[in-house]
VMD Tcl script that draws the C-alpha trace (Angstrom):
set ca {
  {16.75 81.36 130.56}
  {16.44 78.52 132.91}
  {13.40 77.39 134.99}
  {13.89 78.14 138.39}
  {13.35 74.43 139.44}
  {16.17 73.57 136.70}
  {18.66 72.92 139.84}
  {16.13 70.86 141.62}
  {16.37 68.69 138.63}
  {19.95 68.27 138.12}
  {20.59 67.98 142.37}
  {18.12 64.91 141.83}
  {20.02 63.12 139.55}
  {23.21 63.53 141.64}
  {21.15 62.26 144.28}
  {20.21 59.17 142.11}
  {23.98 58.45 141.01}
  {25.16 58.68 144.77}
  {22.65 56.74 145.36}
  {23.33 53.66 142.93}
  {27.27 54.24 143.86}
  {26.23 53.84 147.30}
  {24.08 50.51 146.78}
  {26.81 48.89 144.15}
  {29.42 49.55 146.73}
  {27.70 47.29 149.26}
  {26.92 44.67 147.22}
  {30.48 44.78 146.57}
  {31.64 44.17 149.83}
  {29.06 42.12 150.55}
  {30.76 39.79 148.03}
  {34.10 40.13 149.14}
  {34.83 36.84 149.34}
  {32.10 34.94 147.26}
  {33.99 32.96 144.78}
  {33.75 34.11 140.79}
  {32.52 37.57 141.66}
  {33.12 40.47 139.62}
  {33.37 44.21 141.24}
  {31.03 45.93 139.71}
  {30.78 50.27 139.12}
  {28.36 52.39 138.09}
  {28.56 53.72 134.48}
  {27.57 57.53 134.45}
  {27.68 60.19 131.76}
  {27.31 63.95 132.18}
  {23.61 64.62 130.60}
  {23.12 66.41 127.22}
  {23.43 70.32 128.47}
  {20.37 72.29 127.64}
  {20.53 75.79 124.99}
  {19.34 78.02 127.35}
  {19.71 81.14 124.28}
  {21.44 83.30 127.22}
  {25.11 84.60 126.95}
  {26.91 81.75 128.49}
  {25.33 79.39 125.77}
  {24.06 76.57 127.17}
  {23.39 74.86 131.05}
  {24.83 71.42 132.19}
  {21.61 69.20 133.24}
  {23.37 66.47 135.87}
  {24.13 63.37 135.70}
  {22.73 60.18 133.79}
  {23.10 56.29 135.55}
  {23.93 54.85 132.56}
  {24.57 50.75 134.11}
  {25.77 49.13 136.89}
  {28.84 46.86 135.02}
  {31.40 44.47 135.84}
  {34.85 45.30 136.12}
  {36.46 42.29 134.35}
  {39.46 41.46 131.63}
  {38.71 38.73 129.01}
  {42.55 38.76 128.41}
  {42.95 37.27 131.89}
  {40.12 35.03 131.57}
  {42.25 33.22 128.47}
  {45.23 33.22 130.46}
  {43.39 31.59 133.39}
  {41.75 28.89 131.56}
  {44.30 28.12 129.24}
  {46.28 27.28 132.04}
  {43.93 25.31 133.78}
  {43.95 23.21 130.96}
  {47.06 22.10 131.23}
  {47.47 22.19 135.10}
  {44.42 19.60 134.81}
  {46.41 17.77 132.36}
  {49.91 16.86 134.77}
  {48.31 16.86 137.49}
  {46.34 14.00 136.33}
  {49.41 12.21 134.78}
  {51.19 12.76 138.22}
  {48.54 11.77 140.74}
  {48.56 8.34 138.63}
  {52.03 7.99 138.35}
  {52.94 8.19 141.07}
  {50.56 5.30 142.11}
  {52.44 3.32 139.34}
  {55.63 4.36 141.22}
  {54.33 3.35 144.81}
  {53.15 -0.28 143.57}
  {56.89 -0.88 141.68}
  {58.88 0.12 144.96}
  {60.73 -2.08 146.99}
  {60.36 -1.70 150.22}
  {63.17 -4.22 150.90}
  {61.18 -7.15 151.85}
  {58.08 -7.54 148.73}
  {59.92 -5.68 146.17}
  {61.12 -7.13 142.73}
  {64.69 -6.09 143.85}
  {64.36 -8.09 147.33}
  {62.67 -11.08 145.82}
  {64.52 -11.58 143.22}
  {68.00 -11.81 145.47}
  {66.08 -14.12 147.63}
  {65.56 -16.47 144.84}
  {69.26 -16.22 143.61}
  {70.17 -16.67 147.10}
  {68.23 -20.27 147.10}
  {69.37 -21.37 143.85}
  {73.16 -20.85 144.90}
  {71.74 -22.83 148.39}
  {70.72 -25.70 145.79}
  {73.77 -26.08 143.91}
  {76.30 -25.65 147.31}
  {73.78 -28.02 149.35}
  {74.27 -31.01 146.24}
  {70.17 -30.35 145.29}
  {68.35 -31.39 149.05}
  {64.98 -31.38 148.33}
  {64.38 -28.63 151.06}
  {66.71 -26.55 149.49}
  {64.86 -27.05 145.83}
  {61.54 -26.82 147.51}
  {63.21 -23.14 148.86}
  {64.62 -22.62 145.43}
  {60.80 -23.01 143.61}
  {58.88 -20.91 146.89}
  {61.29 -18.39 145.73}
  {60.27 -18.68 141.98}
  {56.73 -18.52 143.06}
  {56.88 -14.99 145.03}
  {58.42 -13.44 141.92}
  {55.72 -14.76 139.74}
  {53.06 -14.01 142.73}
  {54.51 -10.70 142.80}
  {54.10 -9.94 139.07}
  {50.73 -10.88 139.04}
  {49.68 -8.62 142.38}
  {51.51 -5.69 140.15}
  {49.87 -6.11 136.98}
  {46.51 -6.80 139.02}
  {47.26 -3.54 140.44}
  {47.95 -1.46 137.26}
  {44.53 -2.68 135.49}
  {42.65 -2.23 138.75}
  {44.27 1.15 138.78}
  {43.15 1.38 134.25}
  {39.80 0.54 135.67}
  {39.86 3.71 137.90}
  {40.78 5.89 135.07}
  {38.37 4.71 132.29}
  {35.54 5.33 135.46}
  {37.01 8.89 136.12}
  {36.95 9.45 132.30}
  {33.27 8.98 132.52}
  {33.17 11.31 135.59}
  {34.81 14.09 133.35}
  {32.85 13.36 130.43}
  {29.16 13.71 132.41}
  {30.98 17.00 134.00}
  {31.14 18.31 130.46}
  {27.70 17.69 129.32}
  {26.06 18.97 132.65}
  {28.35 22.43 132.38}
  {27.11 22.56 128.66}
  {23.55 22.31 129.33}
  {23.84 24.50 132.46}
  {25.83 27.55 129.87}
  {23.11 26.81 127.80}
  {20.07 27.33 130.49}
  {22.35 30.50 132.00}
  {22.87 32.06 128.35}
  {19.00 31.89 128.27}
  {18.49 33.81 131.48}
  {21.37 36.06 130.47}
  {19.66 37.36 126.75}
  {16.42 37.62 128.58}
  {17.14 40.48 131.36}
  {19.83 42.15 128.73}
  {16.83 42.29 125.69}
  {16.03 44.92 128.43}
  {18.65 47.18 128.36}
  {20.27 45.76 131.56}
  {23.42 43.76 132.20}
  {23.03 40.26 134.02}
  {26.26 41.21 135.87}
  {25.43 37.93 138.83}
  {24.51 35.52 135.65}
  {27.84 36.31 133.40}
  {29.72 35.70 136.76}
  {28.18 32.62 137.30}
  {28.64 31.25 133.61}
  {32.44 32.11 133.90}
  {32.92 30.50 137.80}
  {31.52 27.43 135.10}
  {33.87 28.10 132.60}
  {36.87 28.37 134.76}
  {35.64 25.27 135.98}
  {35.11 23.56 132.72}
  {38.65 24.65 131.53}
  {40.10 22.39 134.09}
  {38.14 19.23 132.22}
  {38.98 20.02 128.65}
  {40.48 22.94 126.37}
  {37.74 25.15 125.54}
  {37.69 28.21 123.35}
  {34.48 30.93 123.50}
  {33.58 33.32 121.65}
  {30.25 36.08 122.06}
  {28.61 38.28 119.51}
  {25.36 40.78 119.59}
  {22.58 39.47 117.77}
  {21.53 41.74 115.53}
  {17.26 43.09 114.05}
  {16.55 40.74 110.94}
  {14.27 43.26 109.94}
  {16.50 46.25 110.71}
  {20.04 44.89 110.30}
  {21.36 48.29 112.04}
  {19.34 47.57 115.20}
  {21.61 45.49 118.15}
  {18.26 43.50 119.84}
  {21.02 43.30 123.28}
  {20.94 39.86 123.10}
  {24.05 37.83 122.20}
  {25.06 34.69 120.74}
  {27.42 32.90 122.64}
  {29.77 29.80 121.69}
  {31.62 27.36 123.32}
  {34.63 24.93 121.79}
  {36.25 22.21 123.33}
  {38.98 20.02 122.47}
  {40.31 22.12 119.79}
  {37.06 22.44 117.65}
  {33.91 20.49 118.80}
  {31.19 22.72 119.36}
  {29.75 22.18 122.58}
  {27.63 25.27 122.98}
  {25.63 27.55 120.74}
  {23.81 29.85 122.94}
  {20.64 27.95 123.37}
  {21.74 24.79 121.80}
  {24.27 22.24 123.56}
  {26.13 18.63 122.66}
  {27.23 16.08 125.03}
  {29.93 13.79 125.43}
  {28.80 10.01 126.18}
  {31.12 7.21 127.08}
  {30.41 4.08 125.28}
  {31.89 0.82 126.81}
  {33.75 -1.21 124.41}
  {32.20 -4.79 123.77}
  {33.94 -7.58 125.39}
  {35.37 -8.81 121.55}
  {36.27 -5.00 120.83}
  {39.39 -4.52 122.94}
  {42.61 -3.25 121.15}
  {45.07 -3.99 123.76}
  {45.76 -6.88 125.27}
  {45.97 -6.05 128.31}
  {43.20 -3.60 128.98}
  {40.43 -4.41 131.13}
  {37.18 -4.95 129.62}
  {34.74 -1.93 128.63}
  {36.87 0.53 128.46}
  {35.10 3.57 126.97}
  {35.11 5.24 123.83}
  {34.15 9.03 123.92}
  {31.04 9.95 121.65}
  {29.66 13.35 120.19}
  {25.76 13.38 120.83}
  {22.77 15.62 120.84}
  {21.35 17.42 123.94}
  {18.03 14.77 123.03}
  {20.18 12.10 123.57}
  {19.47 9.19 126.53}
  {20.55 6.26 127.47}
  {19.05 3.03 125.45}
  {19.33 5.70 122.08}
  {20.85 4.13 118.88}
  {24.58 4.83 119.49}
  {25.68 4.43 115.70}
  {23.75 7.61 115.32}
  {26.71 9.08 117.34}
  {29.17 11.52 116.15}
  {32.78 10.03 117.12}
  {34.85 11.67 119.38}
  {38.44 12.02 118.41}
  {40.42 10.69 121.54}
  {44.17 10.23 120.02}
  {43.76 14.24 119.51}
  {46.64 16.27 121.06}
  {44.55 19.30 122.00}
  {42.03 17.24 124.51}
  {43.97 19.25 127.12}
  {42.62 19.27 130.85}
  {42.17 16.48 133.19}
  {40.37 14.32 130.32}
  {43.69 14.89 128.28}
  {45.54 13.51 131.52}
  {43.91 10.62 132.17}
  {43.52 9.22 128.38}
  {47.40 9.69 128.67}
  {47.37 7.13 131.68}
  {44.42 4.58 130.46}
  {45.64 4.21 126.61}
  {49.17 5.55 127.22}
  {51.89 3.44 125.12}
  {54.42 5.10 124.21}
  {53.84 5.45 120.52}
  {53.59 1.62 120.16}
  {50.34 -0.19 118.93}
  {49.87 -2.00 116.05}
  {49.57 -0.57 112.48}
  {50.58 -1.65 108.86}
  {48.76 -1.44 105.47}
  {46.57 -4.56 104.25}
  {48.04 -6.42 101.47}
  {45.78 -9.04 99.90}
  {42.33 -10.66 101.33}
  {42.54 -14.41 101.37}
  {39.93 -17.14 102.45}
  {40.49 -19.86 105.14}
  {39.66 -23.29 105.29}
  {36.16 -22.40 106.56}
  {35.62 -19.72 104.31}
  {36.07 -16.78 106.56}
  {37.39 -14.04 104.88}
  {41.20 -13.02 106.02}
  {43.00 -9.93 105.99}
  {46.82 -9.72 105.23}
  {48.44 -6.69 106.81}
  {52.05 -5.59 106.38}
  {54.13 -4.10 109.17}
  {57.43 -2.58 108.90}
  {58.13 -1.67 112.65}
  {60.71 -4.05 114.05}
  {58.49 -4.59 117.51}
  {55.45 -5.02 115.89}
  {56.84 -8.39 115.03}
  {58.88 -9.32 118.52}
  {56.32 -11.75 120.30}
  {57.67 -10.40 123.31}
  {56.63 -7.09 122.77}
  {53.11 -7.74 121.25}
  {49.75 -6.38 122.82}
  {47.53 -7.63 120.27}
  {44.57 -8.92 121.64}
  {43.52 -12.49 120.57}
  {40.53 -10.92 119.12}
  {39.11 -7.45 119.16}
  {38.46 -4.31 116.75}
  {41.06 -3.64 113.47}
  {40.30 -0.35 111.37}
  {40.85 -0.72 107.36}
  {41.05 2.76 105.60}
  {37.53 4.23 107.25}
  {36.38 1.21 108.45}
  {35.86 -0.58 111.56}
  {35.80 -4.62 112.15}
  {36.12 -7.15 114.77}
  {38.40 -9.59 114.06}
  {38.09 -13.48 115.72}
  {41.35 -13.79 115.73}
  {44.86 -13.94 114.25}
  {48.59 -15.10 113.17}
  {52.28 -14.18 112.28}
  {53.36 -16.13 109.65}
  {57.05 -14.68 109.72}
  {56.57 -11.84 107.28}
  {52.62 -10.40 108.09}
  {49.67 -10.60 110.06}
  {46.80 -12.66 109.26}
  {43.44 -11.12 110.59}
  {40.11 -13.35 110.54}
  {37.49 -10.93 110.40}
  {34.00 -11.60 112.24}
  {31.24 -12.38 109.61}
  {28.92 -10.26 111.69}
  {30.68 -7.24 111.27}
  {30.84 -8.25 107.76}
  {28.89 -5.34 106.30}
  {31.03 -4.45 103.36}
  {34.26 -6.43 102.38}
  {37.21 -4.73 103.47}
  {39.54 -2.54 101.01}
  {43.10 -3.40 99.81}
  {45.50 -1.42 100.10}
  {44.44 0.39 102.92}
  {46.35 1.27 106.46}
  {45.00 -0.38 109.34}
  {45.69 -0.21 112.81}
  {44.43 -1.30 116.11}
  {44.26 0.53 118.86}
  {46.11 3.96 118.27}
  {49.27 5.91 119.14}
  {49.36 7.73 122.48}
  {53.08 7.99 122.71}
  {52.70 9.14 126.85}
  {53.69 6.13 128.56}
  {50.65 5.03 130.55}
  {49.45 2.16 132.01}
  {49.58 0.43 129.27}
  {53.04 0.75 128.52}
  {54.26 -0.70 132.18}
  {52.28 -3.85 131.37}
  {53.82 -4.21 128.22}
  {57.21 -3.75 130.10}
  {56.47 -6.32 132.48}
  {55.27 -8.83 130.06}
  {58.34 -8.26 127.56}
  {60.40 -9.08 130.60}
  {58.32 -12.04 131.81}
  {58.70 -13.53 128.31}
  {62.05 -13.07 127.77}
  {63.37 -14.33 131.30}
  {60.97 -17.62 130.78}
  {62.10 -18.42 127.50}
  {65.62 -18.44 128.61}
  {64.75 -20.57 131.73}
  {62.69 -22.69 130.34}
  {65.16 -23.44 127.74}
  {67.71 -24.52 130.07}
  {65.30 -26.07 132.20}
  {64.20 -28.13 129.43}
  {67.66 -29.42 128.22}
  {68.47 -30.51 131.38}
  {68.06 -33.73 133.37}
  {66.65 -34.22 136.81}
  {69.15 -35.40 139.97}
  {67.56 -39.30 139.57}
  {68.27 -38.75 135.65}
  {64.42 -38.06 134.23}
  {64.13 -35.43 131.44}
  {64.16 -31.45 132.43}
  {60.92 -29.56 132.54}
  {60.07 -26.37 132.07}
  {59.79 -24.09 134.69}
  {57.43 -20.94 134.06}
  {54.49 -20.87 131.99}
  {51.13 -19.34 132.66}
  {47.31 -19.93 133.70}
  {45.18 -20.35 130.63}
  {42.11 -18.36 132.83}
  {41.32 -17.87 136.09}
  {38.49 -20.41 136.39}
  {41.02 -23.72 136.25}
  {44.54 -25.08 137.07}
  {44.81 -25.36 133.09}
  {48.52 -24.37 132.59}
  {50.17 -23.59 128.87}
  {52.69 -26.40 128.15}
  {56.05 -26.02 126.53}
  {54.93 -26.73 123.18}
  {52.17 -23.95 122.95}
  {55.04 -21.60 123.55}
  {57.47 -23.28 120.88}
  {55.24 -23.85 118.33}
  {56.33 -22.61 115.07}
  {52.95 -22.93 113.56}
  {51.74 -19.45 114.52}
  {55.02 -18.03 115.62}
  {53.42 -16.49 118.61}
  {56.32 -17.77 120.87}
  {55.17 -16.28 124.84}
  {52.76 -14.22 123.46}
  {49.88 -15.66 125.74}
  {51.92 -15.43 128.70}
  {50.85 -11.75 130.73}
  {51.71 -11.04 134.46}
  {48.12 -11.69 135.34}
  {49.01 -15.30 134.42}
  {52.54 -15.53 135.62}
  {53.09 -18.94 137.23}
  {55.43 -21.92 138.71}
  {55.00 -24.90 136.44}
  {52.84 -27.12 138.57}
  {54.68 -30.09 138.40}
  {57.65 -28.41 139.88}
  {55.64 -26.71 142.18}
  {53.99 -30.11 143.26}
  {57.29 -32.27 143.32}
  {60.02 -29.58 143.32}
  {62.66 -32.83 142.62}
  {62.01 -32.44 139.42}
  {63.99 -29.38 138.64}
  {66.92 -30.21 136.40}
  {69.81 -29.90 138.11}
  {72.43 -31.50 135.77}
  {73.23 -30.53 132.35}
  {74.53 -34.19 131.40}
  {73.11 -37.52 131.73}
  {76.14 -39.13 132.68}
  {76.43 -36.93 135.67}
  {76.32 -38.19 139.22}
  {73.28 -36.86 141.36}
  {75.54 -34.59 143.04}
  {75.79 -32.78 140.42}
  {74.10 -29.10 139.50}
  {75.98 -28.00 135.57}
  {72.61 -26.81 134.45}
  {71.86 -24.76 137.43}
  {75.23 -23.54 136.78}
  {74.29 -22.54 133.38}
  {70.88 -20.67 134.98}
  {72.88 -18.75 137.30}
  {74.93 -17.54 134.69}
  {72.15 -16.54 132.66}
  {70.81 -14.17 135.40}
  {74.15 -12.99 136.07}
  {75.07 -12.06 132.52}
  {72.51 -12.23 130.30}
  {71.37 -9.22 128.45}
  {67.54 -10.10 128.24}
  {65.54 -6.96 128.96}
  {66.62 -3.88 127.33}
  {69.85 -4.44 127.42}
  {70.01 -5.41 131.08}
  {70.39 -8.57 133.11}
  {67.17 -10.21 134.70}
  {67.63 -8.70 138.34}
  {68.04 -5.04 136.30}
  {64.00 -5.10 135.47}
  {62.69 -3.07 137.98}
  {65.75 -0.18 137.38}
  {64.62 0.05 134.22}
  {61.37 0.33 134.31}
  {61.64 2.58 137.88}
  {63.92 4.81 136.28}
  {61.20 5.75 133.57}
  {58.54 5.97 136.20}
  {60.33 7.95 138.19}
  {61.36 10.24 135.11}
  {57.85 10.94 134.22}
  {56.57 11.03 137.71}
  {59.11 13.85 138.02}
  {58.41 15.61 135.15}
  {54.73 15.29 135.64}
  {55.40 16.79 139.53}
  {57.53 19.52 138.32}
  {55.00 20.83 135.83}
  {52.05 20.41 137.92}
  {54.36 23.12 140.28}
  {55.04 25.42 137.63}
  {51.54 25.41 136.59}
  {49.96 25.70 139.73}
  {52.24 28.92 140.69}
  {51.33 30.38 137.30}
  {47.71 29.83 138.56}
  {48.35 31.67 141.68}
  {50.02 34.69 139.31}
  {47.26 34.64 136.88}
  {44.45 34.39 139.57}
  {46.09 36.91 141.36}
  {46.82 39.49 138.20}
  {42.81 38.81 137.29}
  {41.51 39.50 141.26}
  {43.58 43.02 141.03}
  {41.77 44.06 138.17}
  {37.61 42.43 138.99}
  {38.14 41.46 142.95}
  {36.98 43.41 145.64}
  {39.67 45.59 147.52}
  {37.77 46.09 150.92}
  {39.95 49.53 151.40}
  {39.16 50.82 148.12}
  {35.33 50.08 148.08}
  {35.63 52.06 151.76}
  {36.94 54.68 150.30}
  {34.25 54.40 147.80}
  {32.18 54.49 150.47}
  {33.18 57.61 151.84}
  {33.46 59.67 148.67}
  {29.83 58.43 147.77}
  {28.44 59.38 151.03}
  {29.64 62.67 150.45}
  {28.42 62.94 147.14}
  {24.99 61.93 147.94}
  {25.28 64.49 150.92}
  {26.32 67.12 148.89}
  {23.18 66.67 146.56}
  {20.63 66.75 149.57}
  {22.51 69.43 151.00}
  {21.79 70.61 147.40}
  {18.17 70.07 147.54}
  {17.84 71.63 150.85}
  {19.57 74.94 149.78}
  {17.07 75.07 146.52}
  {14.36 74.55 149.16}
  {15.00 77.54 151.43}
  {15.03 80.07 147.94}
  {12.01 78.56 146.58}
  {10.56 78.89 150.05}
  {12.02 82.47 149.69}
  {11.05 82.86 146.00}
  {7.17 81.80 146.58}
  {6.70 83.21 150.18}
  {8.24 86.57 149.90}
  {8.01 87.19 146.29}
  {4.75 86.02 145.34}
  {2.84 88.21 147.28}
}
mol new
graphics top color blue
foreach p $ca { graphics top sphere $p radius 0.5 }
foreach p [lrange $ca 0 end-1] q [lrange $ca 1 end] { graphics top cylinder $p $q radius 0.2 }
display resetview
């Protein structure tokens, strides 16, 4: 039989439950609308009835509190964050492109489109107005926008690199502050649950980080009880709890953390030519590890990897994007120059790797053999392969033949990169075919044709590249050095624009304008930029920014409405419905009134039971 205070005992523990119902549903609607926050319900279990050795058997004893728990589904949590990954990934690539988009339009007045029509317009103003030297001074003015033009672009698009590569950084720090803040929170977290508690506020707060993080880079996770040493059966309630990025770097083990560290590239380690200087290379480093630290201890971080993902994935697409075209062969033979320096010969079989027009080698910079990494001082094109001089002070070992080599590596998104190359292929190609007409030509008073375009050897003189750096055969670089950062009016034309050559034949009166015949006719039907005429440039190149601008945008929309679906799906299942936690409130009230309506009923019999009976 039962005590007679055995009902006391199990209206208590009703009392209790209603009473940690009651005080979970107001913290849940007192977080209604903080952001990351998981409803959270009481766990309760009937407790163990009680033999009793009467007929009926045995007595139920109450109720046991078993936690207080969030209400959460990792399957949504995957969803979520493997879509943030790639919503952080286009909506990079679009925010950027369509910068790249905004600096190629032509707004009808300072647009390629617009200036180049002006300058047709003054050449045809030249050859109808028998060569006036206002109208050739009009003609070069012209000529000079176009090249000013190119150079404010191109200025623009590495200015724009430069932002990138800095943001890259940004992203990178991100990562290695969320790593070491998992790690301090996964701490906190195995403390209060060695306990026997759950640290329902601290897992919400290292997911709001992880749903954060997701947005950076891919990341995978993964948590398992950590289990007695001694007494392998025993769970301890802690847990060890990992964290992956980019498809397999570690970047968390509970206690334990990595960071990523950007390392600038030296000013003789570029691998593009037309990269600003110190852009960064990702590392993999220790939590111990500070600024000034040996950096060759560094783990290297794999940035040509396709499953980066996130913003970081994004913007390595924009700063290094080139559309699958950098320079790679396999090294032949080593040779030895005049001065001893030791030479690599590399074989190519791409077709564009050997078009001067389409080259992005920088004049020195960093070459990989097999494994290996040198700097090179500089090199040549000999017709057949490339002749790298490697830098005796990267020297350490002599490099192996046969190996593959490469510079720079394949990102085949087209990026920044990839419009300067566009632009410089077409700078090339239009000023070999001017200047070759230019040069055959003779002036209206009968001197010999000069060249028209060339470009500024640097920005700290008026030192121009002559006609014969650009012919030479000796290197068979051809317009290689000429970039639209260096884009420019000869300067004798530009200082005396009479000498333009205006007739094709010496024997022709002044009058006369054959050659600029023959350069009209080259703009008007010469095939010179992907199989388009001169003025065609900027539809080329706009329709592929506009393609990937657009595909970039359209994504970005998909992704961001599969956010709002997934966000949505996951706050149905953990979020706070104010109407169902006041009905929660209600049905809780009533349970804890019931029990001290309980207690109050078991008071007035033993009142009854001692008073009255005990006499």
């Amino acid at each position: 039989m039962t005590s007679q205070f055995f009902g006391l005992n199990i209206a208590a523990s009703g009392l209790r439950a209603a009473n940690a119902a009651l005080n979970t549903t107001m913290n849940n609607v007192a977080n209604a609308n903080t952001d990351g926050y998981s409803r959270q319900k009481v766990k309760q279990e009937a407790t163990d009835a009680l033999r009793v050795f009467a007929t009926y058997g045995c007595a139920g004893a109450g109720v046991d509190t078993i936690a207080i728990e969030r209400v959460r589904d990792s399957f949504y949590d995957v969803k979520f964050r493997n879509n943030e990954s790639l919503l952080g990934t286009v909506s990079q690539k679009n925010y950027y492109t369509k910068l790249v988009e905004e600096y190629l339009d032509d707004d009808g007045t300072t647009g390629f489109s617009s200036l180049f029509n002006k300058m047709e317009a003054a050449l045809e103003s030249v050859m109808t107005a028998a060569g006036t030297t206002e109208t050739k001074s009009t003609f070069v003015s012209s000529l000079k926008s176009i090249t000013e033009y190119f150079n404010y672009v191109y200025g623009n698009l590495q200015s724009e690199q430069a932002d990138v590569n800095a943001e890259i950084k940004l992203c990178a720090d991100r990562v290695s502050s969320m790593a070491q803040e998992i790690a301090t929170i996964n701490k906190q977290i195995n403390i209060i649950e060695m306990t026997g508690t759950t640290a329902n506020e601290l897992r919400d707060k290292r997911d709001k980080i992880l749903d954060d993080l997701s947005k950076i880079i891919s990341i995978e996770t993964k948590e398992s009880p950590v289990v007695d040493e001694n007494n392998p059966d025993r769970v301890t309630g802690a847990t060890r709890f990992q964290v992956w990025v980019a498809g397999g770097y570690e970047l968390v083990d509970t206690y334990e953390y990595r960071q990523m560290i950007c390392v600038a590239r030296d000013d003789d380690g570029a691998t593009n030519q037309n990269d600003v200087q110190g852009l960064y290379e990702i590392k993999w480093g220790s939590a111990s590890y500070k600024d000034g630290d040996n950096i060759k201890e560094l783990a290297d971080f794999s940035i040509d990897s396709k499953l980066i993902g996130g913003e970081l994935q994004g913007l390595l697409a924009m700063r290094d994007g080139n559309n699958g075209q950098y320079f790679h062969g396999r090294s032949s033979e080593l040779e030895e120059d005049s001065d001893g320096n030791v030479v690599v010969r590399v074989e190519v079989t791409d077709s564009y790797l050997t078009d001067m027009t389409k080259c992005t080698l920088p004049e020195e910079g960093t070459i990989k053999i097999g494994d290996k990494t040198y700097k090179y001082d500089s090199w040549e094109y000999d017709g057949e392969d490339f002749l790298f001089t490697i830098d005796d002070t990267t020297l350490t070992s002599m490099p192996d033949v046969p190996r593959n080599v490469s510079v720079g590596y394949s990102n085949d998104y087209q990026g920044l990169p990839y419009y300067m190359a566009q632009m410089n292929e077409w700078i090339r190609q239009f000023s070999a075919q001017v200047n070759e007409i230019m040069i055959d030509g003779y002036t209206s008073d009968s001197l010999e044709g000069v060249f028209l375009l060339t470009g500024n050897m640097d920005t700290n003189s008026g030192a121009q590249y002559n006609y014969e750096q650009f012919t030479s055969l000796s290197k068979n670089k051809g317009y290689y050095k000429l970039r639209g950062g260096n884009f420019t009016v000869n300067s004798v034309v530009a200082d005396d624009a009479d000498r333009i050559a205006t007739k094709a034949d010496l024997t022709e009166g002044e009058a006369e304008f054959m050659n600029l015949k023959k350069l009209k006719n080259m703009l008007d039907n010469e095939k010179i930029f992907r199989g388009a005429t001169s003025g065609e440039f900027l539809t080329k190149v706009l329709a592929d920014v506009a393609l990937n601008s657009s595909n970039a945008g359209t994504l970005e929309d998909t992704y961001s409405a599969l956010e709002k679906t997934i966000k949505n799906q996951r706050l149905s299942d953990s979020g706070v419905d104010e109407d169902e936690e006041a009905s929660n409130l209600v049905k809780f009230q009533n349970a804890y009134t019931l029990s001290s309506k309980m207690i109050q009923t078991l008071t007035e019999i033993y009142d009854q039971l001692i008073l009255r009976t005990g006499v």
